[in-house]
N, C-alpha and C positions, 0 to 999 in steps of 0.2 A: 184460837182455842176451840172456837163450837166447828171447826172445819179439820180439826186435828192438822195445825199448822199447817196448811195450805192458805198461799197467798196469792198465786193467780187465780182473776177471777177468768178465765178461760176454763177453768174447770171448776167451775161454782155451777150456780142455774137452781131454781126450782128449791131456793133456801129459804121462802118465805114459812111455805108449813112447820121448816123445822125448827126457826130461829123465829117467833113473831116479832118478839118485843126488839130481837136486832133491825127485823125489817120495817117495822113502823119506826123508829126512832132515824136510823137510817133515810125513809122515805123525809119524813119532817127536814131532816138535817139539806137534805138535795134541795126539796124545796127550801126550805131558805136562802143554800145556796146559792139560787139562779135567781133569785130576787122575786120572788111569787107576792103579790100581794098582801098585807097581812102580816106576811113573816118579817121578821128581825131583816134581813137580809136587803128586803125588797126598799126599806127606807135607808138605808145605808146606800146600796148600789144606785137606788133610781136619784136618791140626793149627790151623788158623786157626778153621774152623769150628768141631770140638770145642770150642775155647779159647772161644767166643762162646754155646756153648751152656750149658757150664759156669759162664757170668760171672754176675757176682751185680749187675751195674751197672744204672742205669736205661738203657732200653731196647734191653737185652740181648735181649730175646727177638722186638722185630722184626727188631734186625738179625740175630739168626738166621734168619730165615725170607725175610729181604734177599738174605745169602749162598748161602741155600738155590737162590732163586730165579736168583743168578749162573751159578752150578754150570750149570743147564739152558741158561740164555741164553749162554753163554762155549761151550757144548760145541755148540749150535746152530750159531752164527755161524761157529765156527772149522773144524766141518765142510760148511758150507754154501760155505767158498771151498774145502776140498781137494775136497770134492767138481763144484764148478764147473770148477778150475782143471784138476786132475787125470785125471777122469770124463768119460762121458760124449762128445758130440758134440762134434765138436770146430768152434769156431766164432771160431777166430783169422781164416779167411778174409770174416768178415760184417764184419770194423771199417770203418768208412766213412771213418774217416782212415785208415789203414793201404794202403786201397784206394785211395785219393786218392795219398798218397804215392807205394804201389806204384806204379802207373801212370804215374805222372810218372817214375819209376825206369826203366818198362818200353818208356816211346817213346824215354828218352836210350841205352839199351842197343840198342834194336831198331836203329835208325840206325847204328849202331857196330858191330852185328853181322853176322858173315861168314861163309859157311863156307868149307872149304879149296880149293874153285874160286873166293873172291873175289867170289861172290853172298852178296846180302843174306838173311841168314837171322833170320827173323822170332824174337823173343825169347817165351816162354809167360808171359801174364797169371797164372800161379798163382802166389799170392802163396805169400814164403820162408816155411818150416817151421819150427816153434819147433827149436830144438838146443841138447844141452846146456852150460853156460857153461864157463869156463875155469878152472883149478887155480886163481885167485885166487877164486875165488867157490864151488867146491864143498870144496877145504881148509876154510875154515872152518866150510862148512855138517856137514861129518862131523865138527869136532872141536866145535862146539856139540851135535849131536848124544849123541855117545856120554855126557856129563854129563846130558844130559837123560832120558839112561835109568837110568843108575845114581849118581848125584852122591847123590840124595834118602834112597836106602836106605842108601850108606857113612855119610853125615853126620848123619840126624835121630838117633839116637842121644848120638855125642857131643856136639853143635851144641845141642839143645835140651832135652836131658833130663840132659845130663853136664857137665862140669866145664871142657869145654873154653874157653868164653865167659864164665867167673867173674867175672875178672877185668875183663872187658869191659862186663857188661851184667847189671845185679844190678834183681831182680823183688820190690816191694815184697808179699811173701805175705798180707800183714794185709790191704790194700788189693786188691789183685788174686789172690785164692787160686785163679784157674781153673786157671796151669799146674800147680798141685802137684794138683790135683784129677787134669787127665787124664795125669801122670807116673806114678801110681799103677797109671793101663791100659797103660801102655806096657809091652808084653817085649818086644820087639827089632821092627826093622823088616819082618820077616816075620810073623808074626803082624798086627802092624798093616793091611797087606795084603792079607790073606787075610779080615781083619776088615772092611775095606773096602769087600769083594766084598756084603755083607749090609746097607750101610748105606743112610740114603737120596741122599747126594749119588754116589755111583755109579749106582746107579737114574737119581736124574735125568741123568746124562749119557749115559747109555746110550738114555734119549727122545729128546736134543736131537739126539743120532749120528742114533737111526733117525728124525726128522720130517726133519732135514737132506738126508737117504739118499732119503725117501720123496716130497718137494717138490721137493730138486732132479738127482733121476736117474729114479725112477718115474714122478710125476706132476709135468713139470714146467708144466703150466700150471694147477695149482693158486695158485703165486704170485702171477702175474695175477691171478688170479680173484680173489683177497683183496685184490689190488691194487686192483681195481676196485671192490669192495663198499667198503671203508675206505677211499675216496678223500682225504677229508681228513685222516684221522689220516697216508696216507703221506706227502700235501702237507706235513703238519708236520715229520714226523720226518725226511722227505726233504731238508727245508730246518734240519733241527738246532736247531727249536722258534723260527726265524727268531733266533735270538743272533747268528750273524754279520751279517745284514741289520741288526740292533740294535745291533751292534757300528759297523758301517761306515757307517751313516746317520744315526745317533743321537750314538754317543759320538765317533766320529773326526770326522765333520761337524763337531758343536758344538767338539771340540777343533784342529780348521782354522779355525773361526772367532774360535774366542778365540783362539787365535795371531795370525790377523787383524789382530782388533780391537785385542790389545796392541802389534803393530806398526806397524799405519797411526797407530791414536787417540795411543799412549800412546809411540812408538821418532819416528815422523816429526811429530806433532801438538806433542806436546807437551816430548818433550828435543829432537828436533833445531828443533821448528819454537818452541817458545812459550822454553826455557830457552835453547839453543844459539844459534839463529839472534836471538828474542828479545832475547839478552841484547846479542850485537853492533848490530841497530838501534839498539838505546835507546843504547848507547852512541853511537852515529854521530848520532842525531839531536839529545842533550844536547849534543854536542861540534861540531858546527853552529850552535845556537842559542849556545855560546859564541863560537865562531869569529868571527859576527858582532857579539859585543859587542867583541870585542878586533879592532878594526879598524886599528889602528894611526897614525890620526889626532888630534894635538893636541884639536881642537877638538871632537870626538866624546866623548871624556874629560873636559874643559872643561863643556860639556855638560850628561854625569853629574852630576858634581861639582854643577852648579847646580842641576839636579831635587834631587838627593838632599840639599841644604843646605834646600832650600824644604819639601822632603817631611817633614824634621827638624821644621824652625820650625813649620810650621804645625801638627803632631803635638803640638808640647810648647805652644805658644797655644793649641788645642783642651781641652787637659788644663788648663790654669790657667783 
């Protein structure tokens, strides 16, 4: 809405003066996202981790180093759009649809436009400015917000270390002993924290922050550049390992044609054309071939009668 429906952020940049309360709310949301100390976020993620590092399951200890590897890849991405979106140059005026649009906006306004002596006054080709959206769309954005700063610190405590969820959600200890393992490190959400600052999934997010920072505000045609070296791995990943072309080609294809198939071969062929329609010829054409024996003539009858008396005799003479 404040971007006049524009969804990529390729052509965002430099939204923060326009949009405050989207970019602050936005910022908090990021950090929580990537588990930042403090935030909501950061005891949920850093407690899932510990709980994985702690497990005694098989293979426990890749998916440690799975979630490890999230932490940086979660903290990259989610600052590579505040920083595209937010940052930097601002580059809502490059969309080539948007410019398309505009422009078609700009010859129907120019025609229409006057000034106050009743001459044509020509309308400005610069396209509208992002602005920020309306009480239906930033109310929410600050009441998600403020949870996502503090929700994680009131709650880990009672929520997963306390008695609150007893009743609700019982931890077989024999089988899975990690959470009583890191409940033993737990003193309060502070501490936790403060602990967090020294661990390594903070580190790694604090990398993802600055390659994010450093690719897409310092040096931003480093992307390209990798873009161009790794042409095919982007070709794939670009196209999301081709599963929807596999989806759309493959499996909806074949399931268009077995739909098909079951309806011409098996809906028209065979119930309405071999059972449905089927079943009324044969009837029509047995009931014709009687038709004609019941002709309604004496001597047609008469006839019968004399075939079928000869037809006897000479049956039962055959047999003696």
């Amino acid at each position: 809405m404040g971007l006049h429906h524009n969804q990529d952020i390729r052509w965002m940049g430099g939204v923060r003066k326009y949009m405050p309360i989207t970019w602050i709310t936005a910022l908090l949301g990021s950090l929580a996202l990537i588990g930042t100390p403090l935030f909501s976020g950061f005891y949920s993620k850093d407690s899932i981790i510990e709980a994985v590092h702690a497990s005694h399951l098989y293979g426990a200890g890749f998916a440690y180093y799975a979630v490890l590897g999230g932490v940086f890849v979660t903290a990259f991405y989610s600052f590579r759009m505040y920083f595209l979106v937010f940052h930097g140059k601002e580059r809502y005026h490059q969309d080539p649809d948007a410019q398309a649009d505009h422009g078609g906006h700009d010859s129907h306004d120019a025609h229409h436009a006057h000034d106050t002596h009743g001459d044509p006054h020509p309308v400005s080709a610069e396209p509208a400015k992002p602005h920020e959206s309306s009480w239906v769309v930033t109310v929410p954005l600050v009441l998600l917000a403020i949870p996502s700063v503090v929700i994680g610190f009131m709650t880990i405590g009672p929520m997963l270390f306390g008695d609150l969820l007893k009743d609700a959600i019982t931890v077989d200890a024999a089988r899975h002993p990690a959470m009583q393992e890191i409940a033993k490190l737990f003193n309060g959400p502070a501490a936790m924290a403060l602990h967090g600052l020294q661990t390594a999934p903070f580190w790694l997010a604090v990398a993802g922050v600055a390659l994010a920072w450093y690719m897409y505000l310092v040096n931003p045609a480093l992307p390209e550049a990798i873009k161009r070296a790794a042409m095919p791995l982007y070709t794939l990943l670009d196209n999301k390992y081709y599963l929807d072309w596999f989806n759309e080609n493959v499996l909806a294809r074949g399931a268009r044609a077995l739909g098909t198939g079951l309806w011409k071969g098996g809906d028209q062929k065979l119930i309405d054309g071999a059972l449905v329609n089927g079943s009324w010829r044969a009837v029509a054409y047995v009931s014709g071939l009687v038709r004609r024996l019941q002709s309604g003539y004496i001597y047609h009858y008469a006839f019968g009668m004399i075939i079928g008396v000869f037809v006897l005799m000479t049956y039962f003479v055959w047999l003696a």
